[in-house]
C-alpha positions as CSV (number, residue, x, y, z in Angstrom):
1,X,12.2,-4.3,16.9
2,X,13.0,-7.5,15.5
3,X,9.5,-7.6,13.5
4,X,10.2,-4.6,12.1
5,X,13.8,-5.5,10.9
6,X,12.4,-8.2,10.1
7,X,9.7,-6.9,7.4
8,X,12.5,-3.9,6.3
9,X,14.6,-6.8,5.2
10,X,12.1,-8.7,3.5
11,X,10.6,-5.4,1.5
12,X,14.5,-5.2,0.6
13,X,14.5,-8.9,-1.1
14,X,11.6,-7.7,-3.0
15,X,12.2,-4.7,-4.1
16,X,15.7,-5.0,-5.2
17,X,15.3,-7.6,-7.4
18,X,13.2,-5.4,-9.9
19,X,14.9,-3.4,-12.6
20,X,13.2,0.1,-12.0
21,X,14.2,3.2,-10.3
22,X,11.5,3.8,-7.9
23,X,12.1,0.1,-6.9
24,X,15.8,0.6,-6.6
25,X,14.6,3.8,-4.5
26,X,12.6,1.6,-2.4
27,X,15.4,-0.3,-1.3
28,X,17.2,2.4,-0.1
29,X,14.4,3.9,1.4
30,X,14.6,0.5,3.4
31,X,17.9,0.6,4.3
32,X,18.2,3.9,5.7
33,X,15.8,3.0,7.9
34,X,16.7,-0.2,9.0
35,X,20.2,2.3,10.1
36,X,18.0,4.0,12.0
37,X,15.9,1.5,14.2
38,X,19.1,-0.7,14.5
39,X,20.9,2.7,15.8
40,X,18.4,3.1,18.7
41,X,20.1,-0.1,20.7
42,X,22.8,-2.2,21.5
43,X,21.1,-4.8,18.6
44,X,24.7,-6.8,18.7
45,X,25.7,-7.8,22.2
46,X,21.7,-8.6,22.6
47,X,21.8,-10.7,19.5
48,X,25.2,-12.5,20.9
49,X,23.8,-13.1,24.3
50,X,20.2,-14.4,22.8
51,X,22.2,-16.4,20.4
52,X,25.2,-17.7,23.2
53,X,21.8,-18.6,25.4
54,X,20.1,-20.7,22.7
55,X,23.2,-22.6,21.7
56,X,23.9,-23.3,25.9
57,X,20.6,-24.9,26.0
58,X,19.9,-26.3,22.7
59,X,23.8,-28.2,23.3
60,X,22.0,-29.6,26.7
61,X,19.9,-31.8,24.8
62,X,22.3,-33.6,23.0
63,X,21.7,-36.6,25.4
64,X,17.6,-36.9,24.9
65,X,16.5,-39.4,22.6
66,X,13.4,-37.6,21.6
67,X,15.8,-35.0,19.9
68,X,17.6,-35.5,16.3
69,X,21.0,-35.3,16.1
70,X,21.5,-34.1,12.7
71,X,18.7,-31.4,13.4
72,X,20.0,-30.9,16.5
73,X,23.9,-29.9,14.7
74,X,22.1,-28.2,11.9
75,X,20.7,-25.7,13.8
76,X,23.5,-25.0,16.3
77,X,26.1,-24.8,12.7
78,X,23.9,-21.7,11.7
79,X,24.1,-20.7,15.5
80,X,27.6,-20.5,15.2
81,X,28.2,-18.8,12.0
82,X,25.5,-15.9,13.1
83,X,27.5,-15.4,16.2
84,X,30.8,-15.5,14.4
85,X,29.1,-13.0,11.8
86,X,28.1,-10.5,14.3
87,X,31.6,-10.6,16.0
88,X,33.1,-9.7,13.1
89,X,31.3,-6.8,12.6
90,X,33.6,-3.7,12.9
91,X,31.8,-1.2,15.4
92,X,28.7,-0.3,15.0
93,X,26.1,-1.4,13.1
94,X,25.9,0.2,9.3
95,X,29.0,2.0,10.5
96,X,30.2,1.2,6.4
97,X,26.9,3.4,5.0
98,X,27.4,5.9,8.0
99,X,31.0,6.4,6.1
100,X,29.7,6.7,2.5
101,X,29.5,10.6,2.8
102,X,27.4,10.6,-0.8
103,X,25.0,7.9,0.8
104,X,24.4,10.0,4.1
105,X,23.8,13.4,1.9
106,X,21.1,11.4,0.2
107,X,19.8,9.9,3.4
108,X,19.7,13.5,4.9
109,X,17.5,14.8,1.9
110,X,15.2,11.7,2.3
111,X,14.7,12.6,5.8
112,X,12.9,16.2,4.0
113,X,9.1,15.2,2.4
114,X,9.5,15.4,-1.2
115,X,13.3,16.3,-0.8
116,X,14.5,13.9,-3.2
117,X,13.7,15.1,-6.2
118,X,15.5,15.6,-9.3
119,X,16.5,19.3,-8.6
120,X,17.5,18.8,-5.5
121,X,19.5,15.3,-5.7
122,X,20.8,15.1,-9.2
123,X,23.7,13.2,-8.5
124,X,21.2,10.4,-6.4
125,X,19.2,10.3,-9.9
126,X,22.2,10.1,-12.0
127,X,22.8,6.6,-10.2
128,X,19.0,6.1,-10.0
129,X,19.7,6.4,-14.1
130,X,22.1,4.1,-14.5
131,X,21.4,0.3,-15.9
132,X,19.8,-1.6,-13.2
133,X,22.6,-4.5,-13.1
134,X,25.2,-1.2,-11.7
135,X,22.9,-0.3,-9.1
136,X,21.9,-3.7,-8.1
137,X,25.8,-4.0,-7.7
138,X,26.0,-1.3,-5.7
139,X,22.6,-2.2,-3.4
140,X,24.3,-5.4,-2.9
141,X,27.8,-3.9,-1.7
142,X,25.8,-2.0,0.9
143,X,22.9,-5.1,2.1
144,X,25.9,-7.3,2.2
145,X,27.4,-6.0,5.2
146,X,24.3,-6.5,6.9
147,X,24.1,-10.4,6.8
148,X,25.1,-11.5,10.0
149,X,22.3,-9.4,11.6
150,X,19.5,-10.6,9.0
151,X,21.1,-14.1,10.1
152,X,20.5,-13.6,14.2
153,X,17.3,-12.0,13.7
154,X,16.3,-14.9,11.4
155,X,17.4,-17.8,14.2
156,X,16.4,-15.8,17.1
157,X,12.3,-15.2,15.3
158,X,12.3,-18.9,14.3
159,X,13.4,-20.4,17.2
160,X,10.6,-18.1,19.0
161,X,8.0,-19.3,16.6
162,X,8.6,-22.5,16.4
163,X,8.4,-22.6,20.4
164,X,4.8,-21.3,20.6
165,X,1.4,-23.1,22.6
166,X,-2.2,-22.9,21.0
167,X,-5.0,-21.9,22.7
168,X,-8.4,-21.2,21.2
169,X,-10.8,-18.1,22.9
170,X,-13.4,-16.8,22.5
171,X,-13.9,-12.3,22.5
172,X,-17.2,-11.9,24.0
173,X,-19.2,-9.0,21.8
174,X,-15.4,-8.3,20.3
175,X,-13.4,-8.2,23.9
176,X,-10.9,-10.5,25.1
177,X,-9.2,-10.3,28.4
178,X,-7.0,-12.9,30.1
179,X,-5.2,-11.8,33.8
180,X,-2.2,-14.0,35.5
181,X,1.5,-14.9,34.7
182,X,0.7,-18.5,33.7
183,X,0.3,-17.1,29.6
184,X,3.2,-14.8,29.9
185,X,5.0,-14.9,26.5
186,X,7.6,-12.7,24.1
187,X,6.1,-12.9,20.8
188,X,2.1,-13.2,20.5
189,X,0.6,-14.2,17.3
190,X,-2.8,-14.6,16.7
191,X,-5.6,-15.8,14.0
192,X,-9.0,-15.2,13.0
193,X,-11.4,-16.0,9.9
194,X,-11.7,-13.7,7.4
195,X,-15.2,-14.1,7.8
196,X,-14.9,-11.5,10.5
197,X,-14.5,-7.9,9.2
198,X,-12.5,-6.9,12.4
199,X,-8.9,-6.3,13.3
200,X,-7.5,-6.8,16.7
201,X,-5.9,-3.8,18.9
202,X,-3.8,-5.8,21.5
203,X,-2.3,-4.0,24.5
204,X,0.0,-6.9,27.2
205,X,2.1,-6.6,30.2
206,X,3.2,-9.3,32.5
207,X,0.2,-8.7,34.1
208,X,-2.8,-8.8,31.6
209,X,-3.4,-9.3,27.8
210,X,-6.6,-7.0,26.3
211,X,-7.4,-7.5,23.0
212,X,-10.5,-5.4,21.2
213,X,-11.4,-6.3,18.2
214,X,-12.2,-3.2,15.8
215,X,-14.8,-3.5,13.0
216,X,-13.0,-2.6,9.2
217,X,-14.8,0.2,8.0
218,X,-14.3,3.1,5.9
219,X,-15.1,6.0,8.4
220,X,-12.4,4.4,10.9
221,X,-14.4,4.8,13.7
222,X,-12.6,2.7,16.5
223,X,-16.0,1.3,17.6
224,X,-16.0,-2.4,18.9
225,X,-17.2,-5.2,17.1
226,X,-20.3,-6.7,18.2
227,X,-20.2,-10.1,17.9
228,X,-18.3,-12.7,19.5
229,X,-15.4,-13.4,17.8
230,X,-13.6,-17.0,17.7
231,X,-9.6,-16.4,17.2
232,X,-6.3,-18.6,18.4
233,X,-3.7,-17.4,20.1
234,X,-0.2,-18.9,20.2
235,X,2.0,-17.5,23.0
236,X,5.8,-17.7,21.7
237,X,8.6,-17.6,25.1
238,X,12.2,-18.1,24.7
């Protein structure tokens, strides 16, 4: 869930720092959906108890030489401030766009294919008409609120990437598979060439990781790719 706020957030940098209308669109295309995955689960209290953990052990090495000091108080200072922002978030999460009864009539329509439409949301394409330094205004009144959760997600994925091991495999005629708790991670990531015209299909539990590799073609046949394919893998664990 994080990955996917994650990329909602970044598409929201991009797009609403344009000056057209579809891109303004965009970005609340973006937001209503970021509303609804951060609906699905208590996203707060586990952001404050991944945060609270990270600043418990990350204070514990205050006394290891091997560890900067001044990185060290960096990085718990923005710790801090993204638990103090997500404290002072009143109820839920979005609850401010949930209230904007003109924002919610728009999301509903969005929610229709092809619902929003000129005929059928004039008032959304009245604002979709204005000059683009009103609606970026108004975008940022309604991303602003939003911050302190943008700011956890941000410490909790870099602190996860930052933690990960490389290992280099091998997928024998395009199949990997590794079995044991010893590579157990959160956050996977993994690299190939782009010599290899294949794209992995990765299914883990605490028990196994399979990963096929699929050859790119146009018919999108899910055949597997015949040759042995060279990749890393960096296993990420908080």
């Amino acid at each position: 869930m994080l990955l996917r706020l994650e990329d909602l957030f970044d598409k929201i940098d991009f797009f609403s720092a344009r000056e057209a209308s579809f891109e303004h669109h965009s970005v609340l295309v973006a937001l209503f959906e970021i509303l609804d995955v951060t609906s699905r689960s208590d996203l707060k209290s586990d952001l404050l108890q991944e945060l609270d953990k990270q600043r418990t052990m990350l204070e514990g090495l205050r006394s290891n030489p091997d560890v900067s000091e001044q990185a060290l108080d960096h990085i718990l200072q923005d710790i801090r401030a993204a638990f103090r922002g997500l404290l002072d978030i009143p109820g839920r999460i979005g609850g401010h766009l949930r209230d904007d009864e003109w924002l919610m009539s728009v999301k509903q329509r969005m929610n229709i294919p092809g619902a929003a439409c000129e005929f059928d949301l004039p008032a959304y394409h009245y604002w979709l008409s204005l000059a683009p330094e009103l609606r970026r205004a108004d975008l940022k009144d309604w991303i602003t609120p939003f911050t302190p959760i943008r700011s956890g997600i941000n410490i909790v994925l870099n602190m996860l990437r930052n933690s990960g091991r490389n290992y280099h495999f091998t997928a024998v005629q395009g199949v990997f598979q590794q079995t044991g708790s010893e590579h157990q991670a959160h956050l996977l990531r993994l690299h190939i060439s782009s010599e290899f015209a294949c794209v992995p299909e990765i299914s883990a539990n605490k028990y196994a990781l399979n990963i096929r590799f699929v050859p790119w073609r146009p018919d999108h046949k899910a055949d597997v790719y015949e040759e042995d394919v060279p990749f890393e893998l960096t296993f990420c664990s908080l």
